[in-house]
GUVEX-503437 format. One record per residue: residue in one letter; x, y, z of N, C-alpha, C in turn. Coordinates in steps of 0.001 Angstrom, whole numbers, padded with zeros to 6 digits, always signed. Example, Ala and Ser with C-alpha at 12.3 -4.5 7.8 and 13.67 -1.06 7.14 Angstrom:
2
A+013190-005690+007800+012300-004500+007800+013200-003300+007800
S+012850-002250+007080+013670-001060+007140+012900+000030+007870
//
This chain:
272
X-037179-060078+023784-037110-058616+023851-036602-058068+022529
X-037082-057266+021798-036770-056440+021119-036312-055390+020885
X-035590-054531+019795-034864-053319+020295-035763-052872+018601
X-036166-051407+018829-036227-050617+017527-035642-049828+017196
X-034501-050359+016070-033534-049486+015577-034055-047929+014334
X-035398-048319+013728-035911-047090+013798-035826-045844+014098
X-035792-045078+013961-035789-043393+014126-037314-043130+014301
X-037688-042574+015366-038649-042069+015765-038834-040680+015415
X-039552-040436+014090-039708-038920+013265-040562-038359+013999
X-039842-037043+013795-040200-035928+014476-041833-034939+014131
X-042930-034892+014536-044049-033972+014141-044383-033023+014722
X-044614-031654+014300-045064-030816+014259-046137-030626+014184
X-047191-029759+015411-048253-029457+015442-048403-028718+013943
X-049796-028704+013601-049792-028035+012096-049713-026602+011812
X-049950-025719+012991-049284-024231+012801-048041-024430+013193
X-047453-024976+013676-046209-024764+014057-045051-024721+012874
X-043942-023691+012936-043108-023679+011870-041567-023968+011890
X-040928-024617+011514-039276-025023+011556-038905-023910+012274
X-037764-023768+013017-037063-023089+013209-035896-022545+012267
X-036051-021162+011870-035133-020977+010762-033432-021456+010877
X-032488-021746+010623-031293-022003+010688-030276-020685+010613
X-029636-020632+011123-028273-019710+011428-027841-019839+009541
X-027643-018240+008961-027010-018253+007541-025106-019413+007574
X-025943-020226+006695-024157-020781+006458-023139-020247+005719
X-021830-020204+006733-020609-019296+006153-020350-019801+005150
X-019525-019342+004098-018615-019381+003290-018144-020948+003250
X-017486-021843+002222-017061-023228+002857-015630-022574+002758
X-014936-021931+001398-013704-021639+001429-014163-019971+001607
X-013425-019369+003005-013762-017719+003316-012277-017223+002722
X-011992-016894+001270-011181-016436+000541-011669-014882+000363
X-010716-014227+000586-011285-012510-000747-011526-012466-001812
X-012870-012096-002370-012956-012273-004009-012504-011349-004507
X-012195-011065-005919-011717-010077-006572-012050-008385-006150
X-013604-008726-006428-014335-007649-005735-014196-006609-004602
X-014005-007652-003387-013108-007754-002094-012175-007240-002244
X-010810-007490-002834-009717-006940-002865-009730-005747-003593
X-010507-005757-004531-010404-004203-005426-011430-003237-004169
X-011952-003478-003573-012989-002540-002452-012019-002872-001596
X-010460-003153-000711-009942-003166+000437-008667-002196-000267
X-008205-002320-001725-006927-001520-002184-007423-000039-002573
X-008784+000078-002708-009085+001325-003498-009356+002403-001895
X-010053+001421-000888-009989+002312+000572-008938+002045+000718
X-007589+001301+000730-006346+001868+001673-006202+003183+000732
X-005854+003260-000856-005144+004277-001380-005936+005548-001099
X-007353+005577-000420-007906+006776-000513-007450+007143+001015
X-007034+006228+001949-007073+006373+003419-005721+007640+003494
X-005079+006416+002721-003307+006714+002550-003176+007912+002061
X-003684+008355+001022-003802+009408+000455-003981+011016+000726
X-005081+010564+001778-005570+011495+002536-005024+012150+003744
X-004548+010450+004395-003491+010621+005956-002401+011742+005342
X-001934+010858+004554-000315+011382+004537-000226+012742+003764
X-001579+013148+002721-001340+014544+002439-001944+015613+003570
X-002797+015387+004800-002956+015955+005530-001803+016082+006693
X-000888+014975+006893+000333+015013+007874+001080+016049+006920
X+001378+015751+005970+002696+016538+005350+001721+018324+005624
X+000630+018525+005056+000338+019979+005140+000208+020606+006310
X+000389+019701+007598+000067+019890+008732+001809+020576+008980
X+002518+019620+008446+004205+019867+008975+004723+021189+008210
X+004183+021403+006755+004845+022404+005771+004363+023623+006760
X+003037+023866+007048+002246+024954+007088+002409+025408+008879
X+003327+024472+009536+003958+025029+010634+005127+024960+010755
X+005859+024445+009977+007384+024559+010225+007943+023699+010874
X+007221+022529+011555+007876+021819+012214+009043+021076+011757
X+009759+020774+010750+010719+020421+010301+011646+021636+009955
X+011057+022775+009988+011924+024208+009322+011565+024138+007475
X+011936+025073+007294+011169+025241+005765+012004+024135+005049
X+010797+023085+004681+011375+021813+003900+010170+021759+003080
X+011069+021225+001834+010353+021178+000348+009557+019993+000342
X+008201+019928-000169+007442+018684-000206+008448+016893-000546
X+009155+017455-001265+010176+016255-001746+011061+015751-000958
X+011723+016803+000027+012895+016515+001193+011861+016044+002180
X+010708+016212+002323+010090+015401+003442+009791+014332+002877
X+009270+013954+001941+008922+012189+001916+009795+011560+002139
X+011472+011793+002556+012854+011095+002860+012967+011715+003904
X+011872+012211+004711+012533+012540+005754+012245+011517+007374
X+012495+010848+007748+012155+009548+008362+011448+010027+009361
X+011885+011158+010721+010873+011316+011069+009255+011868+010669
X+009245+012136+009734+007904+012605+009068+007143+011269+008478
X+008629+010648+008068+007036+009317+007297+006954+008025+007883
X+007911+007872+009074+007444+006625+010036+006126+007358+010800
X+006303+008612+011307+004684+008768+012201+003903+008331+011100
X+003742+009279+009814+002583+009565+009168+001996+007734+008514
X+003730+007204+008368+002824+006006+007882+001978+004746+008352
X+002872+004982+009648+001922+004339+010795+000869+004753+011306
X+000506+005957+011372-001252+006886+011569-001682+006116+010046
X-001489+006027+008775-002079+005719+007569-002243+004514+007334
X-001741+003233+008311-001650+001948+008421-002446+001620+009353
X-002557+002546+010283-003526+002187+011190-004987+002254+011193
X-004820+003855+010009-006343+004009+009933-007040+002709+008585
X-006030+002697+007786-006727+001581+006899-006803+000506+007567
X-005869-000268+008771-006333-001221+009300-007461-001285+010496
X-007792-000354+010547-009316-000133+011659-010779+000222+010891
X-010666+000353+009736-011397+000772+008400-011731-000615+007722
X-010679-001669+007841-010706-002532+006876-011278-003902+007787
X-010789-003928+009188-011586-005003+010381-012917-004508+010053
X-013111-003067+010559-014648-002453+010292-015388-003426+009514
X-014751-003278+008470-015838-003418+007245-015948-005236+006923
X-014694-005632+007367-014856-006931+006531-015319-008326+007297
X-015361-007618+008872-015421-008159+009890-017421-008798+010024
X-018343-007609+008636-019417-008140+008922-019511-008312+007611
X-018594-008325+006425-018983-009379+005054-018500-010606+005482
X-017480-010815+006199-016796-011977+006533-017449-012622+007519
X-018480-013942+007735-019214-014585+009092-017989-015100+009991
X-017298-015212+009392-016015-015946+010365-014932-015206+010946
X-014904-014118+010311-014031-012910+011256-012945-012499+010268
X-012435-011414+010745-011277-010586+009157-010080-011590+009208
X-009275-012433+010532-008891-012972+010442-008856-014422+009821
X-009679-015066+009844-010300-016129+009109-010006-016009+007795
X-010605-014678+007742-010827-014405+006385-009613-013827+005231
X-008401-013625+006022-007165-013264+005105-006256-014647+005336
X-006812-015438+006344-005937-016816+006713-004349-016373+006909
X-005300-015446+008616-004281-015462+009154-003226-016287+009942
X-003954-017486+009908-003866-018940+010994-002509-018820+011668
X-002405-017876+012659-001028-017854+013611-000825-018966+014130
X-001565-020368+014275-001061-021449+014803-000400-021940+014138
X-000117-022203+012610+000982-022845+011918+002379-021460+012140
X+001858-020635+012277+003375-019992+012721+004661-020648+013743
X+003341-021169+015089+003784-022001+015890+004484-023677+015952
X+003747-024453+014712+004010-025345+014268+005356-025194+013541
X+005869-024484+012548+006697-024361+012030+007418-023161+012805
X+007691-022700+013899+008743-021733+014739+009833-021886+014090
X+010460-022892+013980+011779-023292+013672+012236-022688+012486
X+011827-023122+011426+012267-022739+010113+011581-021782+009595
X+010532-021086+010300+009888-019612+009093+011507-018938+009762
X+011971-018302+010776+012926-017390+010947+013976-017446+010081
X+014533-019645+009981+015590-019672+009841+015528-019606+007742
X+014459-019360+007362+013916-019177+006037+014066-017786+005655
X+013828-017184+006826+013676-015715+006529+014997-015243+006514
X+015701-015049+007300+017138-014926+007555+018071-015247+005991
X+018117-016903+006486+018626-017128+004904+018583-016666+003644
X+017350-016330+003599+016575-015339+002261+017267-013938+002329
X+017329-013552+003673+017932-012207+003525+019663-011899+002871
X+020364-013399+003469+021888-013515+003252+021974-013942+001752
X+020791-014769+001599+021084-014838-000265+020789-013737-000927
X+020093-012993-000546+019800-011865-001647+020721-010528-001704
X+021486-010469-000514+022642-009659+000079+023771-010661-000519
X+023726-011941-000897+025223-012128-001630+024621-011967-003481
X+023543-012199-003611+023289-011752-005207+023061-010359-005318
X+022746-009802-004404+023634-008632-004678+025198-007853-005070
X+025714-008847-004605+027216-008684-005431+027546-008840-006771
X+026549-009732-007623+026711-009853-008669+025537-009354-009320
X+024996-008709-009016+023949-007296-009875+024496-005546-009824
X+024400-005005-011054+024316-003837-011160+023608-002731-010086
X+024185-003257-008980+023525-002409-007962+023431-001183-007825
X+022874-000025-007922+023583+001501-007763+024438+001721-006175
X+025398+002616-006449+025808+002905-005190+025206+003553-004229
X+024148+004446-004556+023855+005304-003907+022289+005376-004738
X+021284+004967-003126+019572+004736-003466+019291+005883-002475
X+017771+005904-002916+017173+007165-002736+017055+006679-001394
X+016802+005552-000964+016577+004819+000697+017987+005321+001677
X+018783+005444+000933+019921+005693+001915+020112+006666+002709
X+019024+007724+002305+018866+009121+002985+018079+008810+004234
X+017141+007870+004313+016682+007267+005982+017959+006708+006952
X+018996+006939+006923+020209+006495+007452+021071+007223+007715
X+020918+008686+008221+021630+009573+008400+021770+009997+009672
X+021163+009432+010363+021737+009126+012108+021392+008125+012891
X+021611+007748+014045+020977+006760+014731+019694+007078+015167
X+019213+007729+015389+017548+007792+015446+016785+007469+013981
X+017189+008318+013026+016484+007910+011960+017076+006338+011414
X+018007+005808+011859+018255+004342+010966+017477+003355+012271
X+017629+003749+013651+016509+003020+014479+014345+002828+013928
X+014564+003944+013994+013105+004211+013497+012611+003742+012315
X+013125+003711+011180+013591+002739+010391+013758+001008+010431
X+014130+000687+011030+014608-000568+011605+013441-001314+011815
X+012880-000230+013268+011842-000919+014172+010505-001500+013195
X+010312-000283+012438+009084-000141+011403+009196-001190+010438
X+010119-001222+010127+010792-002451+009080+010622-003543+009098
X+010736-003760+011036+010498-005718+011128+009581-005739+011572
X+009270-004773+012576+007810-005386+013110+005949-004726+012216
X+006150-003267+011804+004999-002928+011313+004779-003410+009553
X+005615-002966+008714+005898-003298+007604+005283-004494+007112
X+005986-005560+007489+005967-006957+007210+004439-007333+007156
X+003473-007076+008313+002664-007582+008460+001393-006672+008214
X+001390-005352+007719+000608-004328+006517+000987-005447+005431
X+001857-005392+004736+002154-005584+003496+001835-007237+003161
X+001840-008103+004073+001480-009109+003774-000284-009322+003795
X-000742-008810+004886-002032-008443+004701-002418-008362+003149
X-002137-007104+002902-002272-006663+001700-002019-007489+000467
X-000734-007939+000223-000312-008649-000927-000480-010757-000572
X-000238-010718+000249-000959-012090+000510-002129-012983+001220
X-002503-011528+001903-003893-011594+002554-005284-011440+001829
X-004545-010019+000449-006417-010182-000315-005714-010227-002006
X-004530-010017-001855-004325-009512-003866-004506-011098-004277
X-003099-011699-003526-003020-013057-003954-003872-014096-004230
X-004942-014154-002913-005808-015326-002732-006919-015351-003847
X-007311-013409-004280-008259-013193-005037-007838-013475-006639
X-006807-013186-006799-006553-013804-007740-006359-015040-008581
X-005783-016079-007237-005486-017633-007640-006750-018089-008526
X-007942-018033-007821-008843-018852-008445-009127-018584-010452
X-009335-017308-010491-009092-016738-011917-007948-017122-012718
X-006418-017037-011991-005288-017217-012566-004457-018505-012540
X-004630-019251-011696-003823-020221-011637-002780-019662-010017
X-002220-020733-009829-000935-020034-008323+000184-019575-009307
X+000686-019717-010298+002380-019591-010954+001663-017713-011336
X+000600-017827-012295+000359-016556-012514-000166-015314-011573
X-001175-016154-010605-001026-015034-009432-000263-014625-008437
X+001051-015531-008451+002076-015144-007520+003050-014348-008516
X+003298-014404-010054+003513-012937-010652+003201-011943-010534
X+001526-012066-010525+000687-010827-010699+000986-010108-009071
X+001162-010957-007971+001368-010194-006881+002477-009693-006375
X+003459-010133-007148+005222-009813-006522+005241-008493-007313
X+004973-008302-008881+004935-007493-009483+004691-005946-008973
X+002878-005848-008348+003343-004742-007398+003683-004924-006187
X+004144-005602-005535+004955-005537-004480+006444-005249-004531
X+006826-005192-006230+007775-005000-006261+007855-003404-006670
X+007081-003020-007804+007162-001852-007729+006510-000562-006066
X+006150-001500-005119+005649-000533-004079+007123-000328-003397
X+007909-000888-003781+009597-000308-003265+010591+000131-003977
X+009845+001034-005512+010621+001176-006551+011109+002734-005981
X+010627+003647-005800+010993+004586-004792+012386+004428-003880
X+012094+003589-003320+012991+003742-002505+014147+003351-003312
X+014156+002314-004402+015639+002332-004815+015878+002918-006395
X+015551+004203-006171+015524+004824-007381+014953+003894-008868
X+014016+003375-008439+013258+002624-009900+014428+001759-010473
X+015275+001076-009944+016773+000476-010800+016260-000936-010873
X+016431-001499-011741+015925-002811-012028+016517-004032-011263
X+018094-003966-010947+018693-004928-010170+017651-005125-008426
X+017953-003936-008256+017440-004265-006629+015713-004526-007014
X+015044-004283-007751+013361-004554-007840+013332-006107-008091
X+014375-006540-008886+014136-007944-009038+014637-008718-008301
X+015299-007861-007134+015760-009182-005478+014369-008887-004985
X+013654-008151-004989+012229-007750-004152+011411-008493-004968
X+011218-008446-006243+010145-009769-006712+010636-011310-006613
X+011625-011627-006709+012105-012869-005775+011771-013085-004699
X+012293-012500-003698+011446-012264-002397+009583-012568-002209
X+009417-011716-002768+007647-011487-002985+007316-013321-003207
X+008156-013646-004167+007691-015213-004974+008000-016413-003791
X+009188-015901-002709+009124-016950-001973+008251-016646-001096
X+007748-015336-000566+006500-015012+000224+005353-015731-000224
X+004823-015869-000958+004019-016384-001493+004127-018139-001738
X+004637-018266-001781+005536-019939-001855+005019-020508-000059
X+005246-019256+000737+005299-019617+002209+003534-019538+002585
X+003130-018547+002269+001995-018307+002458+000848-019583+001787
X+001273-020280+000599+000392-021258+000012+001027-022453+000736
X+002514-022382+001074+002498-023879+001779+002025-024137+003250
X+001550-023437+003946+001395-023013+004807-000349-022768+005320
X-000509-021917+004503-002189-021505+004449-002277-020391+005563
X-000990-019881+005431-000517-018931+006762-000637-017305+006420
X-000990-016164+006064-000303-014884+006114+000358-014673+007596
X+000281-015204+008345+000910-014760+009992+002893-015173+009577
X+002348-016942+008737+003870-017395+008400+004592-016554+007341
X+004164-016205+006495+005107-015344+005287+005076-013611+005851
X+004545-013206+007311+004778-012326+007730+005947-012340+008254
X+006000-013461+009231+007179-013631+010045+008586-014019+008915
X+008353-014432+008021+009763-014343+006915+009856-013145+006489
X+009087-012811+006368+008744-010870+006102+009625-010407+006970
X+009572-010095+008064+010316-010019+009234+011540-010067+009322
X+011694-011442+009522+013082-011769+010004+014016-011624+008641
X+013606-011169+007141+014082-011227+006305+014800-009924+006251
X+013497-008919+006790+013918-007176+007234+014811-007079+008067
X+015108-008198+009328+015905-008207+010003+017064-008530+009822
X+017650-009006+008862+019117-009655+008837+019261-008517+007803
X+018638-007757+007183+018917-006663+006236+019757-005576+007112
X+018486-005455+008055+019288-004404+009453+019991-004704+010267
X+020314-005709+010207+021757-006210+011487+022689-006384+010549
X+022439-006306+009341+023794-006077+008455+024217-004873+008574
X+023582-003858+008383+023772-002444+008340+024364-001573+009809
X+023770-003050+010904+023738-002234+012251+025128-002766+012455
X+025431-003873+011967+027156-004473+012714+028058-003550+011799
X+028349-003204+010616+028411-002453+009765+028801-001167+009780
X+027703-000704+010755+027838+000493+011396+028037+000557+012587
X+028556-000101+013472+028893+000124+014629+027911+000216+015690
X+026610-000668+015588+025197-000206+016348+024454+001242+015611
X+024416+001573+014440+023894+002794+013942+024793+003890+014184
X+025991+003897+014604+026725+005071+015573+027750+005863+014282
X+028065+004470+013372+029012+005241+012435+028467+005181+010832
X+027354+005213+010576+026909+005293+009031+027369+005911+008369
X+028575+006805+008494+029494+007123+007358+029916+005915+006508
X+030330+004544+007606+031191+003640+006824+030086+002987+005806
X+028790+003201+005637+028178+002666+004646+028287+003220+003479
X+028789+004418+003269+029018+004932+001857+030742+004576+001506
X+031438+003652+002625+033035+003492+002051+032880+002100+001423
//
């Protein structure tokens, strides 16, 4: 008895034609440069638009009482709504769109991979945390100002809550999107990782120069920061993981402030 190990090839009647194949994805589904300059140029037009239509909406009825364009951008209830309507609309704008350049999905495609979040539970928090207590003790030995333009979101317990909430949970994971979801990745290949994790802390550092009056000490605990974000995000292959240090990093910022203050109740003692 014999066996024929042979392959028995396949024929086709002579009109008959292949069946075309499904387009093949991407092998590495990264953001190209392109990509990221078409996802930053629609948030700033989204952003732009949201938040100068919220503010003319508030001036031109009074809902705050006659307040100067300038006293509202510090004014917390005005720019937690507006910035979360402006986060939302760029993030329903930006699935939209990238969801059919991308064959594998927007998530795929910023490598969001929430399962290594799970794999590593343990130490993204206890990373994040830590990060927050080192940069709160090198703060003692920097030229810190006493008094930042941020400190005016802290003038009662509603506005230092609202604040807070936005801080750990919405914040973190816009901004990582953004800076480690399309700036970073699009850049590595052009730059190298040492130079595109400059090129990305850089504005991530100036996108919080505002808040601390443009002072160089506190911008350069935020590009530190940015560099271990990025550190997390490449060891990882995670934006979900350098969100969650994102996070919990915002969080030990605000449970400093909240024990501090007595649960938000006495924020006087933050200016003693």
């Amino acid at each position: 008895m014999s066996t024929n190990t042979n392959p028995v090839p396949e024929f086709l009647p002579p009109d008959a034609e292949p069946t075309p194949h499904a387009p093949a994805s991407r092998v590495d589904q990264t953001p190209t440069f392109l990509e990221m300059i078409a996802f930053f140029t629609m948030a700033a037009i989204l952003i732009t638009l949201t938040q100068a239509l919220s503010a003319a909406v508030v001036i031109h009825w009074h809902l705050f009482g006659r307040i100067s364009l300038r006293k509202l951008a510090y004014e917390p209830r005005f720019t937690i709504p507006s910035m979360i309507v402006s986060y939302g609309a760029v993030a329903l704008a930006t699935v939209a769109l990238y969801r059919r350049v991308w064959p594998d999905g927007f998530l795929a495609g910023i490598h969001w991979n929430f399962s290594q979040v799970r794999r590593y539970a343990v130490w993204l928090p206890t990373l994040g945390i830590g990060l927050g207590i080192a940069m709160q003790l090198a703060s003692n030995y920097l030229p810190i100002p006493k008094e930042l333009p941020v400190d005016s979101f802290f003038q009662n317990a509603t506005d230092a809550w609202m604040v807070a909430l936005f801080g750990v949970f919405i914040a973190p994971i816009c901004e990582e999107i953004a800076f480690r979801g399309f700036l970073y990745p699009s850049l590595r290949p052009w730059t190298g990782r040492i130079l595109a994790a400059v090129l990305t802390s850089v504005p991530f550092a100036f996108l919080h120069a505002q808040q601390v009056g443009h002072a160089w000490a506190p911008l350069t605990l935020v590009f530190a920061v940015s560099l271990v974000l990025v550190w997390v995000r490449d060891r990882t292959n995670s934006v979900a993981c350098s969100a969650l240090v994102h996070a919990c990093y915002n969080f030990s910022i605000f449970a400093v402030i909240f024990y501090a203050s007595g649960g938000f109740l006495h924020l006087d003692r933050l200016k003693n």
